[in-house]
C-alpha positions in Angstrom: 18.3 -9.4 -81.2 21.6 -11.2 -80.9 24.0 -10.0 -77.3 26.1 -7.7 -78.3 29.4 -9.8 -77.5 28.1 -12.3 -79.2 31.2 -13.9 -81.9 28.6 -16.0 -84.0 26.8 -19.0 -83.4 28.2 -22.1 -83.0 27.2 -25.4 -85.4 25.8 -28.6 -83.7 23.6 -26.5 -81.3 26.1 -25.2 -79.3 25.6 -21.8 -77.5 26.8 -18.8 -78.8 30.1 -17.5 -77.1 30.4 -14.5 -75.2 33.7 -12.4 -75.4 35.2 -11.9 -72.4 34.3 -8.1 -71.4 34.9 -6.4 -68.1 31.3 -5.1 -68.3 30.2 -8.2 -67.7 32.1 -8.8 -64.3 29.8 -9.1 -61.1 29.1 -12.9 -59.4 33.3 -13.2 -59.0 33.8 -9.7 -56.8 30.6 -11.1 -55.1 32.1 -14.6 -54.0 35.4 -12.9 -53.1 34.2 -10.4 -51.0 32.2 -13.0 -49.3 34.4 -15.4 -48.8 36.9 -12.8 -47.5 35.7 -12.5 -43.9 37.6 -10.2 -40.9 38.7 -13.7 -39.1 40.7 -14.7 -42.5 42.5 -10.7 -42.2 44.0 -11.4 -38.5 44.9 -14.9 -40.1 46.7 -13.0 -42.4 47.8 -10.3 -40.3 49.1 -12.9 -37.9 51.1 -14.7 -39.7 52.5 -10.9 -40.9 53.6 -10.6 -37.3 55.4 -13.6 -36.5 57.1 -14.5 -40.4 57.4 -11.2 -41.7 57.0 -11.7 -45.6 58.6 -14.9 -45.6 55.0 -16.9 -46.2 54.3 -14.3 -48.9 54.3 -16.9 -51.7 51.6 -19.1 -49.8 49.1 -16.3 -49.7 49.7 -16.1 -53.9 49.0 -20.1 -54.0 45.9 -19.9 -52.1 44.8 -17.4 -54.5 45.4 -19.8 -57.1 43.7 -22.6 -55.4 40.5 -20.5 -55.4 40.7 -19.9 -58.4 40.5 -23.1 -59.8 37.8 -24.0 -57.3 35.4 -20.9 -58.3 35.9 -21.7 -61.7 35.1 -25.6 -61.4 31.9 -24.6 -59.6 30.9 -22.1 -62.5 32.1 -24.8 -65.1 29.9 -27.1 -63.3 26.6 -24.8 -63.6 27.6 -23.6 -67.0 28.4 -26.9 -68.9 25.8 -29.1 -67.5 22.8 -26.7 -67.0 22.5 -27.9 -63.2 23.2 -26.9 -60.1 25.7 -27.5 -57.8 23.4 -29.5 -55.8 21.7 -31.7 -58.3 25.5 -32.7 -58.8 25.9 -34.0 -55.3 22.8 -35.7 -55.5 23.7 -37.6 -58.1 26.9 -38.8 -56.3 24.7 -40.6 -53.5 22.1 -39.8 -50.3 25.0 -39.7 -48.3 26.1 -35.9 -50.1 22.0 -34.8 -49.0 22.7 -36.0 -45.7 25.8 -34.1 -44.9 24.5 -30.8 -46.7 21.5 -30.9 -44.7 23.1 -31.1 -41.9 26.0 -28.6 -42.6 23.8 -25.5 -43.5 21.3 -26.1 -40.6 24.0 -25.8 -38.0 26.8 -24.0 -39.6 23.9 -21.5 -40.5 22.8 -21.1 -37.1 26.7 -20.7 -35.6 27.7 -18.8 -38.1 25.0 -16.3 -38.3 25.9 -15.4 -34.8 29.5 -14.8 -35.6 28.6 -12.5 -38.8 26.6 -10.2 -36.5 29.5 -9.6 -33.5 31.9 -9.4 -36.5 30.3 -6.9 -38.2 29.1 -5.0 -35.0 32.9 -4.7 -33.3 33.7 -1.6 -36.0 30.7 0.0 -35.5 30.7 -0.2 -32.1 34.5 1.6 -32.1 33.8 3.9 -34.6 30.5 4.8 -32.1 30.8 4.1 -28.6 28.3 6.4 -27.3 25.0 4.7 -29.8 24.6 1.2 -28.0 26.6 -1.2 -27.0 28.3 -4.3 -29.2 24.9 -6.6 -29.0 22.2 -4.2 -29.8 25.1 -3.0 -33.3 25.3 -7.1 -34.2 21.1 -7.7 -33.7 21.4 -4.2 -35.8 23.7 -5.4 -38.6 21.4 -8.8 -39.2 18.4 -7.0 -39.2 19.8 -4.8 -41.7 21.4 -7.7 -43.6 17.9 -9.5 -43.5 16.0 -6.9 -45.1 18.3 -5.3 -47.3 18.7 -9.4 -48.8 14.7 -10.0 -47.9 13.6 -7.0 -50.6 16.6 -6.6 -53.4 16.9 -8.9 -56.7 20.8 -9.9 -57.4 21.2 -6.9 -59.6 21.1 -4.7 -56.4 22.9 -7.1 -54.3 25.8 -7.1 -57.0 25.9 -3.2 -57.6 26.1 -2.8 -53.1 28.8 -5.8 -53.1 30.6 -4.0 -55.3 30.6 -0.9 -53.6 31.6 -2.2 -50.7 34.7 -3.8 -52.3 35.8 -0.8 -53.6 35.8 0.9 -49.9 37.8 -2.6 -49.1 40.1 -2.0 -51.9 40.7 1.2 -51.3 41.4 1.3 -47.4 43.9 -2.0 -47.6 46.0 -0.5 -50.3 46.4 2.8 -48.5 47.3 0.6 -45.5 49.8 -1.0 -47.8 51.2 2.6 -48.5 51.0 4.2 -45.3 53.3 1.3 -43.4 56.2 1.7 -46.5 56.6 -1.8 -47.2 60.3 -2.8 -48.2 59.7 -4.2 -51.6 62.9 -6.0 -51.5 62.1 -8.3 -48.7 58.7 -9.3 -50.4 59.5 -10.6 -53.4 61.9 -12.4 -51.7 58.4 -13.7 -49.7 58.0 -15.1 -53.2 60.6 -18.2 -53.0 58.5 -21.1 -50.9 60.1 -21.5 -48.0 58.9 -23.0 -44.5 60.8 -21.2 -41.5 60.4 -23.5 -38.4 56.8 -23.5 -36.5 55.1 -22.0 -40.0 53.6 -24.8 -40.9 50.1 -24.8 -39.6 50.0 -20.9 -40.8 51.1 -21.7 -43.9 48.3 -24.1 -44.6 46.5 -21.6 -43.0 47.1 -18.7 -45.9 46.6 -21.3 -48.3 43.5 -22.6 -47.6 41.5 -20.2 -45.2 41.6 -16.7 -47.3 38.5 -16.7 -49.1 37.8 -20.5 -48.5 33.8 -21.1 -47.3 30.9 -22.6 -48.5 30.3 -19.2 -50.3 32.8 -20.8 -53.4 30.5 -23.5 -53.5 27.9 -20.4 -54.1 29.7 -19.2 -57.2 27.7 -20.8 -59.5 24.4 -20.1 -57.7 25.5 -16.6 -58.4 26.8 -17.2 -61.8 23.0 -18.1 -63.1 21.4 -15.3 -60.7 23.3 -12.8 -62.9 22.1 -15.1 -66.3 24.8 -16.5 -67.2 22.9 -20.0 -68.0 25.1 -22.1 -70.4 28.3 -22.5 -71.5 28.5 -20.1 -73.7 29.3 -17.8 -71.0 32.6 -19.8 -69.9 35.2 -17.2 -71.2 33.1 -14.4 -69.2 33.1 -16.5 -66.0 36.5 -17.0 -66.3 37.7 -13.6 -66.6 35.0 -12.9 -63.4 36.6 -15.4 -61.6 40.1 -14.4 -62.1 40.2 -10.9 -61.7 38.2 -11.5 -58.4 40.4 -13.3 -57.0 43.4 -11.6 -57.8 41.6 -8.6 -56.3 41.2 -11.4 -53.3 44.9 -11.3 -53.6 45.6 -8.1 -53.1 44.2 -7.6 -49.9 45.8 -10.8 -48.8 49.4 -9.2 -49.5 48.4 -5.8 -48.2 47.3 -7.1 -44.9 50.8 -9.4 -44.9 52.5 -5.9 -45.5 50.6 -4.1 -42.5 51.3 -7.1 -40.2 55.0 -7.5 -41.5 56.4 -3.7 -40.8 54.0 -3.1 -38.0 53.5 -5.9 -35.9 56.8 -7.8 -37.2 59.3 -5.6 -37.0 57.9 -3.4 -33.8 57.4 -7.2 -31.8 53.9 -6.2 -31.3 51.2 -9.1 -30.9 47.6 -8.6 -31.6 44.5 -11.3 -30.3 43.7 -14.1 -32.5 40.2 -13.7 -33.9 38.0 -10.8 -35.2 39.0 -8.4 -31.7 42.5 -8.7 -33.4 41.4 -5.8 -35.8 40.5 -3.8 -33.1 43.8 -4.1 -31.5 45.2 -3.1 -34.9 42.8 -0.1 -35.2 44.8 1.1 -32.0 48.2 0.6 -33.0 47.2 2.7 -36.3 46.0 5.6 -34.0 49.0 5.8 -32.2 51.3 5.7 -34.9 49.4 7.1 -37.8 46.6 8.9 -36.6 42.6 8.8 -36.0 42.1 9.1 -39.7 44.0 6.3 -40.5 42.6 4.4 -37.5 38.9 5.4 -38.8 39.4 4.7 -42.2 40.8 1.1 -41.1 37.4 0.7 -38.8 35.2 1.4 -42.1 37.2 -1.3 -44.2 36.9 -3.6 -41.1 33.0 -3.3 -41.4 33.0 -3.3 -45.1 34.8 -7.0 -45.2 32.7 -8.2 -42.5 29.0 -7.1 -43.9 30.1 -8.2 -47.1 30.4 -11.8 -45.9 27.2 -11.3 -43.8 25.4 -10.4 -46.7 27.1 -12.8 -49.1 26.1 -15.6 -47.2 22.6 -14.4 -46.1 22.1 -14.1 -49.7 24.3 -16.8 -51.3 23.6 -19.9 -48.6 19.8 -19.0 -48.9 20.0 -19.8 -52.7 21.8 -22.8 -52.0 19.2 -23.7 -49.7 16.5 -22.7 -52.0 17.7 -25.1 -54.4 18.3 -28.0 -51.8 14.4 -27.7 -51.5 13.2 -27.2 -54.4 14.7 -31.0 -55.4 12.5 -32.4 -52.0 9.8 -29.7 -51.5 8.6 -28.7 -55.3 5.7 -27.6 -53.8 7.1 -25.0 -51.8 8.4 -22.9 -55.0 6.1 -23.2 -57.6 6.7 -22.7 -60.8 7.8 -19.4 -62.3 8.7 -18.0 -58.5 12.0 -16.8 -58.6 14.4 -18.7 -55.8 15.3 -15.4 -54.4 11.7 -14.9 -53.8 10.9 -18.6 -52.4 9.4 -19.6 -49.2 12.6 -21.5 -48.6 14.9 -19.0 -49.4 13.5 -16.6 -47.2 13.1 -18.8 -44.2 16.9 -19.7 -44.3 17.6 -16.0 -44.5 14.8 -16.0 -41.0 17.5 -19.1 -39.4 20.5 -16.8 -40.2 19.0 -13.9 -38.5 17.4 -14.5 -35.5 17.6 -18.1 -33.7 21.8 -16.8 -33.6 20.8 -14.1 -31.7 20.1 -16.0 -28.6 23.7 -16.7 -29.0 24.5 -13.1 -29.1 23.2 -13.1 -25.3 24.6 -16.7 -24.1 27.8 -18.0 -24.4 28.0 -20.7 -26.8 26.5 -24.4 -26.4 29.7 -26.5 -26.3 28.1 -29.2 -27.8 27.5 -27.3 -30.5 30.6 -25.4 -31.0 32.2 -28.7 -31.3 29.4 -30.0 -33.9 30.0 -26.8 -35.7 33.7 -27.0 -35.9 33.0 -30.7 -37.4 31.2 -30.0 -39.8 32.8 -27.3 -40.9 36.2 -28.5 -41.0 35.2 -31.3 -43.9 33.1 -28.6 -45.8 35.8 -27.6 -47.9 37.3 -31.4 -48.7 34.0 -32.2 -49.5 33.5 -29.4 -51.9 37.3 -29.7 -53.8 36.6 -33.6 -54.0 33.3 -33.4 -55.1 34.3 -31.2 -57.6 37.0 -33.5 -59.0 34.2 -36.0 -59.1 31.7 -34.5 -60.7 33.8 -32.9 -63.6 35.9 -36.1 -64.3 33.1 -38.2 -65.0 30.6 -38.3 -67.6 27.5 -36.0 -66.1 29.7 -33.4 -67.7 30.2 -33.0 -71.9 33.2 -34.3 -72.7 34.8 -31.3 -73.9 34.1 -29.1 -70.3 35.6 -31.8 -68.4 39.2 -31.3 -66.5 41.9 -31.2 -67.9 45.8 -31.5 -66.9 45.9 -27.9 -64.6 42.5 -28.8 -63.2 42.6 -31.8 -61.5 46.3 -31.2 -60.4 44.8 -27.9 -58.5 41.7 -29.5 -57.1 44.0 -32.7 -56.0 46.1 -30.6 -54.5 43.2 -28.3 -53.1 41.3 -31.3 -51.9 44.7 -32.9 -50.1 45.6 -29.3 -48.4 42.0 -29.1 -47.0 41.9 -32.4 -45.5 45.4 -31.5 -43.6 43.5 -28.6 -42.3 40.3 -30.4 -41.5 42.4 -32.4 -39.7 44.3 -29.4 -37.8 41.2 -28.0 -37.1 39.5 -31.2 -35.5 42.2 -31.3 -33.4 42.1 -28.0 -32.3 38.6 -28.0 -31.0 38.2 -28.0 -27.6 37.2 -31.6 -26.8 
């Protein structure tokens, strides 16, 4: 029987089209909500407290950029019938070279920083269980089997959930601190008030800006949307999560803009920063406030745990399946591979030794390296890949597309650059 939102079939072969339906939404709340970690909040937050609204406008472009970014990876999966990986390959070895590398020890850094992110809540909101490491080996442990034992349809329906208890707790934040409208839209006009620079980029390019875009698509099939003529349904995915993205942006640039702004108060850089936060809510607000905070703390930081435990692992799945066939025979689902599931063993436990030592600076620095050009190389890539003919002619870019992924790929080499210079040599 023919899908329901299905207009008619196409001549030539084409797929049908799908009309755009919010039923339909899913992989897009599941990137954003990933890619949304707690460290991009204090960014936010941060730059609340020392501009005020005045860099308003740049969280809106960064929203924008993502946008575009999501959407080329989807485009890419949808129109070509291959992945985001067999893309890369096709550029040259060089793109399996630095892949190989980047998940291997990005995984292994970052898996450690997922845990103490999403422990830090739960060890304010109960001091008297166990202390901060045994609530971060917790939260991976959880993260590994809840990932290990649910299909994407679960993984979707919890990601969602979660989002909602996001949602909800920043826009109540957003109320509670009486933002004065006036002043923000005036955040609206682009302007760059002296020292801003570096947090401007910062807005731009760091909210919602990780590998996990690159995972769209990977999600994008898991939900089975498999050919193009699911493009107007990825779309509208793509854009209302993202404007959703955008909305905790702005609320987090109000809570930082009347509270920390306007009172001088300064909160640590990094994920502690939301702890510091949690207090000042207390004191002004209330322990319900400051509670409700701590649960949408922990719900944007398991989110990205999960996200990436799930969405890397694909990615990873897929990397091996091109040079290990033999290791996910045919008809095994990729969420049920022997690859996948060993990446989703690396993110889990070798971090945890990190948990208990302070980290290798060696390989802080190699992580920071690596990390830094992920994002160029993904917004350049792209530009490649859908300019060129390993795409159908009529899904390659047009005007708006490669003016945002040129001017996506240009900001995030300025801020690989910032950030190479930043590490601690």
């Amino acid at each position: 029987m023919a899908d329901a939102t299905q207009v008619g079939t196409e001549q030539g072969g084409k797929p049908p089209t799908r009309r755009a339906s919010w039923r339909h939404i899913g992989p897009g709340i599941v990137v954003a909500a990933t890619g949304v970690g707690a460290g991009d909040l204090v960014a936010t937050l941060i730059a609340g407290s020392k501009f005020g609204y005045t860099l308003l406008w740049a969280a809106v472009i960064g929203c924008l950029v993502k946008i575009s970014l999501a959407e080329a990876a989807g485009r890419w999966h949808l129109a070509t019938g291959r992945t985001l990986f067999d893309g890369w390959r096709s550029l040259g070895s060089w793109t399996t070279v630095y892949f190989a590398g980047y998940v291997v020890v990005w995984g292994f850094v970052y898996g450690a920083a997922a845990m103490s992110s999403s422990a830090l809540p739960l060890a304010a909101l109960f001091p008297d269980a166990m202390n901060l490491k045994g609530w971060a080996v917790l939260c991976g442990l959880v993260g590994l089997v809840f990932v290990w034992f649910n299909r994407y349809a679960v993984f979707e329906k919890v990601m969602t959930v979660m989002v909602g208890a996001m949602f909800l707790v920043t826009v109540y934040l957003a109320i509670r601190v009486t933002p004065h409208l006036g002043d923000a839209f005036a955040g609206l006009a682009p302007v760059l008030p002296e020292g801003s620079l570096i947090y401007t980029l910062g807005l731009i390019g760091g909210v919602g800006g990780t590998i996990t875009l690159a995972a769209y698509g990977y999600w994008v099939n898991a939900k089975g949307w498999t050919d193009a003529g699911w493009m107007k349904v990825m779309r509208l995915d793509n854009r209302v999560a993202y404007i959703t993205t955008g909305v905790f942006v702005v609320a987090m640039l109000f809570v930082g803009a009347e509270i920390l702004h306007s009172s001088g108060l300064a909160i640590a850089k990094g994920d502690k920063g939301l702890l510091d936060l949690s207090g000042i809510l207390k004191d002004r607000y209330g322990t319900v406030t400051s509670k409700l905070f701590l649960i949408g703390f922990f719900a944007t930081s398991f989110t990205s745990l999960i996200g990436v435990w799930h969405g890397v692992s694909l990615m990873f799945a897929d990397f091996m399946a091109k040079y290990r066939p033999s290791l996910t025979p045919a008809g095994t689902s990729r969420e049920k591979s022997l690859p996948f599931r060993a990446y989703l063993l690396w993110l889990t436990f070798p971090p945890m030794t990190l948990l208990f030592l302070d980290q290798p600076f060696g390989l802080v620095i190699v992580y920071g390296v690596i990390g830094a050009f992920f994002m160029p190389f993904l917004a350049l890539t792209l530009l490649w890949l859908l300019n060129s003919s390993r795409t159908p002619a009529d899904w390659r870019n047009g005007l708006l597309s490669n003016v945002m992924l040129t001017v996506a790929g240009l900001l995030f080499v300025l801020l690989c650059v910032q950030q190479v210079r930043e590490l601690p040599w």
